[in-house]
N, C-alpha and C positions, 0 to 999 in steps of 0.2 A: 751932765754925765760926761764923762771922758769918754776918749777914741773909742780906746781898747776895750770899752764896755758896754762901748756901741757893737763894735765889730760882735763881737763876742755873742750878745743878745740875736744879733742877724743870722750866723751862723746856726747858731741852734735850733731859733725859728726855721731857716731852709731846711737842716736836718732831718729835723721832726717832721715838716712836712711831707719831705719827700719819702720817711718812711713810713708814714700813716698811705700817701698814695700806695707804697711798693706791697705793703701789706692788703690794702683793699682790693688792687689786682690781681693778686694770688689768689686770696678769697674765693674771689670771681671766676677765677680760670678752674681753681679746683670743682669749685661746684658747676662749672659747665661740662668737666670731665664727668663728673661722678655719675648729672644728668644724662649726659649724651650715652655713658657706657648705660646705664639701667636699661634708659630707651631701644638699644641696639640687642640687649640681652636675651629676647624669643628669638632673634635673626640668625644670632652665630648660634646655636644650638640643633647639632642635626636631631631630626624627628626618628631617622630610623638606630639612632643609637640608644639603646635601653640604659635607664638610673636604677637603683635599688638602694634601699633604706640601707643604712648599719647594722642594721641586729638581721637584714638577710645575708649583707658578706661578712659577717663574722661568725654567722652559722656556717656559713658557705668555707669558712676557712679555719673552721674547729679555733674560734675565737683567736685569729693570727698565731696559727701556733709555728714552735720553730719545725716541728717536722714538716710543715708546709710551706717554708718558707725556701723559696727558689734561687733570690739573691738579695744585694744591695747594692745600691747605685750611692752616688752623691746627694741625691735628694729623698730615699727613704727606700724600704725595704718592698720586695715582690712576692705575693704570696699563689700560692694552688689553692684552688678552691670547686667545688661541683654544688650548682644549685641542685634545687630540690627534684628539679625533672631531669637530671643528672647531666646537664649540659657543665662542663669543665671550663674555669675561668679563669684569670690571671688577674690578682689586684695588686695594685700600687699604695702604699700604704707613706703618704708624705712624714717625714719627719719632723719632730718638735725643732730639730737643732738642723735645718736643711734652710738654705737663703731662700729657698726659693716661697714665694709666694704664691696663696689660692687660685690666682688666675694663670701664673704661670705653672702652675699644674694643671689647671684643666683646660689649658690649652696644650699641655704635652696630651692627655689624656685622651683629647680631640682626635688631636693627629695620630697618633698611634691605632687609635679607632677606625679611623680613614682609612689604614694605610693595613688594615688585618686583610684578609681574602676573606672573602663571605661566601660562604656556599649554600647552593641551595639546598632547601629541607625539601 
């Protein structure tokens, strides 16, 4: 075989190697993220902060309507809403076309929760 098709055959072989390695590391890192966030997921969740299904805040917000709609931000629209025992709510309603992503919403959704006054009943 000639030089140049030596060299050539070597290069490729290192190539290839090192991005079969680059790619198996990522793999790897991805799924220890993916693992470690599940794992951590009852932790960050405060207990006294209440969830409720869809089909209660969209009762609660006469199916997002515009007369209940209070504003819009950058990542999706804010509506009025009153549950059934007529406590008065504020939902955040993320957007299709908003960067933001599911966890960085509900970690805004956290904080803002954190950050309400709570009074007592």
């Amino acid at each position: 075989m000639e030089l140049k098709v030596k060299i050539a055959v070597i290069i490729v072989a290192v190539v290839s190697i090192v991005s079969g390695l680059s790619l198996s590391a990522n793999y790897i890192r991805r799924n220890r993220k993916i693992s470690k966030g599940q794992s951590n997921k009852g932790q960050q969740e405060d207990p006294e902060l209440p969830f409720f299904n869809l089909s209660t805040i969209a009762s609660a917000t006469d199916k997002f309507s515009f007369n209940n709609k209070l504003g819009q931000g950058g990542f999706g629209s804010v509506y009025r809403g009153a549950l059934m025992d007529g406590q008065e709510i504020a939902v955040k309603r993320l957007s299709q076309n908003s960067g933001q992503g599911p966890n960085e919403f509900k970690n805004e959704v956290m904080l803002i929760a954190k950050l309400q006054r709570r009074i007592p009943v």
